[in-house]
PAZAPA-4460 file (N, C-alpha, C; in steps of 0.05 Angstrom, whole numbers, plus 32768, in hexadecimal, padded with zeros to 4 digits):
% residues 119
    n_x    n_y    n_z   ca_x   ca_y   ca_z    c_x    c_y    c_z   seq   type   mol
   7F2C   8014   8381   7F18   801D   836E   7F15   803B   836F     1      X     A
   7F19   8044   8357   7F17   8064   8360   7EFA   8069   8346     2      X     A
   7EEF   8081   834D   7ED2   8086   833D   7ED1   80A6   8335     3      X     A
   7ECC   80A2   8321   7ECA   80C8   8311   7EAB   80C7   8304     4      X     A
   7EA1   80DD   830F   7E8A   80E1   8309   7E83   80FC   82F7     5      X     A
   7E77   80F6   82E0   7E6F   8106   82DF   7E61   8128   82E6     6      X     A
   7E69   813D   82DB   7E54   8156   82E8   7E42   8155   82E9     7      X     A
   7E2F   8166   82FE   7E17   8161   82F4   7E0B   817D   82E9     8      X     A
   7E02   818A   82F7   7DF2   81A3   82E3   7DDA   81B0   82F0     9      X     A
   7DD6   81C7   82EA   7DC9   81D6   82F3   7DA6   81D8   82D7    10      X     A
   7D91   81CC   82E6   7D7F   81CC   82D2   7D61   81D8   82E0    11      X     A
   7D4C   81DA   82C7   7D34   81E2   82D6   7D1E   81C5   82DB    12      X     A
   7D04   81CA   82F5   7CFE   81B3   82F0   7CEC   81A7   82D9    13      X     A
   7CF1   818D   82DA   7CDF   8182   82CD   7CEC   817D   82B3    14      X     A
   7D10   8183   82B9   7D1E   817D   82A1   7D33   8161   82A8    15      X     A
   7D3E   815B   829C   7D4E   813B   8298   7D74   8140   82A6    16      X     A
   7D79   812F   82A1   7D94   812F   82AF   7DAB   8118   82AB    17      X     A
   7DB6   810B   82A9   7DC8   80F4   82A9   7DE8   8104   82B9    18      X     A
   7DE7   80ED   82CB   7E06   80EB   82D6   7E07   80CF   82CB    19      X     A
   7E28   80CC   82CF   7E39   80B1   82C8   7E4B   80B2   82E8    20      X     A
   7E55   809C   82E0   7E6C   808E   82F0   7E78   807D   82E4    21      X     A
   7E99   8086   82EE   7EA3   8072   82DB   7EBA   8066   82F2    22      X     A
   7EB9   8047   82EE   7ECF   803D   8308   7EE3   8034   82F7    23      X     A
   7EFC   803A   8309   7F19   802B   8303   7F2C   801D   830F    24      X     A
   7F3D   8014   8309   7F45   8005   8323   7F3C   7FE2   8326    25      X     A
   7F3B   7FDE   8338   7F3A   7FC1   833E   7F1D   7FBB   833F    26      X     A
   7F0F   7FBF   832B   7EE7   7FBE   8327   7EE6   7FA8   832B    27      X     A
   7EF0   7F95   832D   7EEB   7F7A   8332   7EDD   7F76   834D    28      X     A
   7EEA   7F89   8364   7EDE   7F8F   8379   7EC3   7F95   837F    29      X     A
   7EB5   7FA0   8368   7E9C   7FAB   836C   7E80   7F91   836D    30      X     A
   7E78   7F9F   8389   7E61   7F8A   838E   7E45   7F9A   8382    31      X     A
   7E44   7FB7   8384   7E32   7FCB   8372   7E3A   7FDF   8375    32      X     A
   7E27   7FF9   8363   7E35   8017   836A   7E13   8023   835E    33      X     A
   7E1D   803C   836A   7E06   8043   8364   7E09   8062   8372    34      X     A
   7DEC   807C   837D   7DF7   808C   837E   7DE8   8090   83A0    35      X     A
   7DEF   809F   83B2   7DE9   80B3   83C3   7DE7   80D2   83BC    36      X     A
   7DD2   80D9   83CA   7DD5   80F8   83C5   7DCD   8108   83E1    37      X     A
   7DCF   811B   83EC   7DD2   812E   8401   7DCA   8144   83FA    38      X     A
   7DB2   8153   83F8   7DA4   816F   83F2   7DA3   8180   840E    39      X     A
   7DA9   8194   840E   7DAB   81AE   8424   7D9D   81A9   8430    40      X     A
   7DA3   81A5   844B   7D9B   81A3   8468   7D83   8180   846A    41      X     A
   7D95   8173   8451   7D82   8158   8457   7D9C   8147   8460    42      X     A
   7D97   812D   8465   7D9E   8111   846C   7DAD   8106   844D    43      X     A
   7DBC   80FB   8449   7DCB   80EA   8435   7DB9   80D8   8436    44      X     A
   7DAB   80CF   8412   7D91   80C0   8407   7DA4   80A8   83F2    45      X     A
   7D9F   8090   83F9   7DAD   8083   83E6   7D87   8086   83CD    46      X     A
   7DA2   808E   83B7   7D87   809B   8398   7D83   8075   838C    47      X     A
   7D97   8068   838F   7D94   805A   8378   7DB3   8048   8371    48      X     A
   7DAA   8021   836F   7DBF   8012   8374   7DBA   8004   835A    49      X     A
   7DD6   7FF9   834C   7DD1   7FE0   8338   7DE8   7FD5   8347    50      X     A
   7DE5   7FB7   8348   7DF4   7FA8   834B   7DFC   7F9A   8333    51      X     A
   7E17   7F8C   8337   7E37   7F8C   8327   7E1D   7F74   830D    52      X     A
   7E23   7F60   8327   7E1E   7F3C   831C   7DFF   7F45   8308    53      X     A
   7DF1   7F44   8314   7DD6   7F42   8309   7DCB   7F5A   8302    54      X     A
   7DCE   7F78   8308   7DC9   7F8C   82FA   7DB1   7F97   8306    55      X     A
   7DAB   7F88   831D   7D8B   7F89   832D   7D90   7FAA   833E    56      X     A
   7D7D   7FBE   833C   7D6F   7FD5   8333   7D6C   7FD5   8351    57      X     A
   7D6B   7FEF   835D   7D60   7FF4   8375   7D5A   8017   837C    58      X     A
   7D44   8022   8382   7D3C   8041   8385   7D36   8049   8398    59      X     A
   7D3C   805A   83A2   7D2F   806D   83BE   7D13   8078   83B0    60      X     A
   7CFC   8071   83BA   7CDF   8076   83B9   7CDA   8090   83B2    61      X     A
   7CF2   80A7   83B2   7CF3   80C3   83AA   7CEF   80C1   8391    62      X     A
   7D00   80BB   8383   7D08   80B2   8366   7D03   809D   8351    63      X     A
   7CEB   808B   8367   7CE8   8071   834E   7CCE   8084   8339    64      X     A
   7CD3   8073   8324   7CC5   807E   8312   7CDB   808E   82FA    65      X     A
   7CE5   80A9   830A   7CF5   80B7   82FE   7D10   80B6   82F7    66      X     A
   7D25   80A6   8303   7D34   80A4   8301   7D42   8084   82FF    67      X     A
   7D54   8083   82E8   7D63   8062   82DD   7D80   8060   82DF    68      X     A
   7D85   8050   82EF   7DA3   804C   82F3   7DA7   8032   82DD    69      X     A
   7DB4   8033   82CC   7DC4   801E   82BA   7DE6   8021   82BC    70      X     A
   7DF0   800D   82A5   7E07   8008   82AA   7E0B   7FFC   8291    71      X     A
   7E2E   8008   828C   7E36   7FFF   827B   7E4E   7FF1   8282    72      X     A
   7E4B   7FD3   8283   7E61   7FC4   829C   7E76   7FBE   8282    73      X     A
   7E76   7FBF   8269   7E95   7FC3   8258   7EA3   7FD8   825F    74      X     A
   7E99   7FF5   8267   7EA2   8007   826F   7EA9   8011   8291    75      X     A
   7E9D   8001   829A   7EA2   8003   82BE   7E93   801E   82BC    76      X     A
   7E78   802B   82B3   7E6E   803C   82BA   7E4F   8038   82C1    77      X     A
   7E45   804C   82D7   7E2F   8047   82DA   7E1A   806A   82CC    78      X     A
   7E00   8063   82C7   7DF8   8077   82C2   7DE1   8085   82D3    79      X     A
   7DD6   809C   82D7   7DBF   809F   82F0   7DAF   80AD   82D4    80      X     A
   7DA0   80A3   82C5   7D8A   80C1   82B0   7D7A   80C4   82CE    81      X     A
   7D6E   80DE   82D5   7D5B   80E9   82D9   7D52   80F9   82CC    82      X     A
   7D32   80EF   82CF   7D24   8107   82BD   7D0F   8116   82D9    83      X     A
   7D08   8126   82CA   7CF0   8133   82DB   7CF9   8140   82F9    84      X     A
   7D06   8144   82ED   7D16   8153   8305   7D05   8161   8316    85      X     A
   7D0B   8164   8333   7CF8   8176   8340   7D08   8186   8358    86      X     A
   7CFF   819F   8361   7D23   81AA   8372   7D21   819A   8386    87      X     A
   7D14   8188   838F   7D20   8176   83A4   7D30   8168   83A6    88      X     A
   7D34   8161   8387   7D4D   815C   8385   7D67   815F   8386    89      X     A
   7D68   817B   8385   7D82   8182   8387   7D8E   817D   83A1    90      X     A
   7DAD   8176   839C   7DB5   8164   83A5   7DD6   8163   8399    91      X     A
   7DEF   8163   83AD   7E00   8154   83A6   7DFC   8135   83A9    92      X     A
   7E08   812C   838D   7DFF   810A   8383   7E1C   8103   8388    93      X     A
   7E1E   80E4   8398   7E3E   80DE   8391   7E32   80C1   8398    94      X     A
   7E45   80BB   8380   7E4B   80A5   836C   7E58   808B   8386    95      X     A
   7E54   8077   8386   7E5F   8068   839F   7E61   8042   8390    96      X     A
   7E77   8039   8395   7E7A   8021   8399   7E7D   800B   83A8    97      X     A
   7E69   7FF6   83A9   7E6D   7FEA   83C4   7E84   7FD1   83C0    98      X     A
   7E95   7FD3   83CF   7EB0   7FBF   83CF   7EA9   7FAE   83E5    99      X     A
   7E8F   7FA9   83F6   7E96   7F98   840C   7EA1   7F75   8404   100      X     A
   7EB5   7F78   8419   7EBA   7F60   8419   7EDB   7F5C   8409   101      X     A
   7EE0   7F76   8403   7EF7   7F76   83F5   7F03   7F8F   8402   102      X     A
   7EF8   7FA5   840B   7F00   7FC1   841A   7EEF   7FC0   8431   103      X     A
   7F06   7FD6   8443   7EF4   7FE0   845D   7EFF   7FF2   845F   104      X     A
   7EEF   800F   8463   7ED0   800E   8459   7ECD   8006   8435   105      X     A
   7EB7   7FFA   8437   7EAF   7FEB   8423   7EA3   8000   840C   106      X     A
   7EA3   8013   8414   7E92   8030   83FD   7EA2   8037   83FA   107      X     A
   7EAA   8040   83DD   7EBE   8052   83CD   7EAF   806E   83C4   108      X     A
   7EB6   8080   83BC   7EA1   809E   83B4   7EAE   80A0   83A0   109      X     A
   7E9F   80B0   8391   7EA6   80C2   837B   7EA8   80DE   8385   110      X     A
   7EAE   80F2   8378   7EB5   810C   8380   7E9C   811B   8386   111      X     A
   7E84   810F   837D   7E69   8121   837D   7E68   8136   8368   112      X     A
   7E4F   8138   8367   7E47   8145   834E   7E2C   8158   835B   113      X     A
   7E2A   816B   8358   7E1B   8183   835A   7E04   8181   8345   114      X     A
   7DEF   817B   8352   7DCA   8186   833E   7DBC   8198   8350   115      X     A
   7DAF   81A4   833F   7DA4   81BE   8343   7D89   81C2   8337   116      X     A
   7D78   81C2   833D   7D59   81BC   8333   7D4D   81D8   8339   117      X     A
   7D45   81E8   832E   7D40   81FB   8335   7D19   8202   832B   118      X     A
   7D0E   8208   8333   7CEB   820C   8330   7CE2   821E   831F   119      X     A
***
């Protein structure tokens, strides 16, 4: 499974955002995907999961409220809108697929995408 993500962009806060993901390859594999992000001098935050089967929604407590992961499963793409951006966010975002049970390691990445929230 390989994954291309979208750029992301340099914005001010309290403004909007969308990344994509788009998988190729053997998607049949995918158990969910969704995104991680890593902001300067923090810890890697999983932001936000949809799973394949049922489409069931999941948020890191940073972000609920503000940010919607959907999916367009004719397209093998996933989407992240954030709105309301705030510079805490900023953050390289990368795009991840979970293959367990079919790969090891079971996480695939995308290339990462660069946001920039600025005050």
């Amino acid at each position: 499974v390989q994954l291309v993500e979208s750029a992301g962009g340099s914005v001010q806060a309290g403004d909007s955002l969308r990344l994509s993901c788009v998988a190729s390859g053997h998607v049949f594999m995918i158990n969910a995907m969704g995104w991680y992000r890593q902001g300067p001098g923090k810890q890697r935050e999983l932001v936000a999961t949809i799973t394949t089967n049922s489409g069931r929604t999941n948020y890191a407590d940073s972000v609920k409220g503000r940010f919607t992961i959907s999916r367009d499963s004719a397209k093998n793409t996933i989407f992240l809108r954030m709105n309301n951006l705030k510079p805490e966010d900023t953050a390289a975002y990368y795009c991840y697929a979970d293959l367990g049970g079919w790969e090891t390691p079971p996480l695939t990445w995308g290339q990462g995408a660069q946001v920039t929230v600025s005050s």
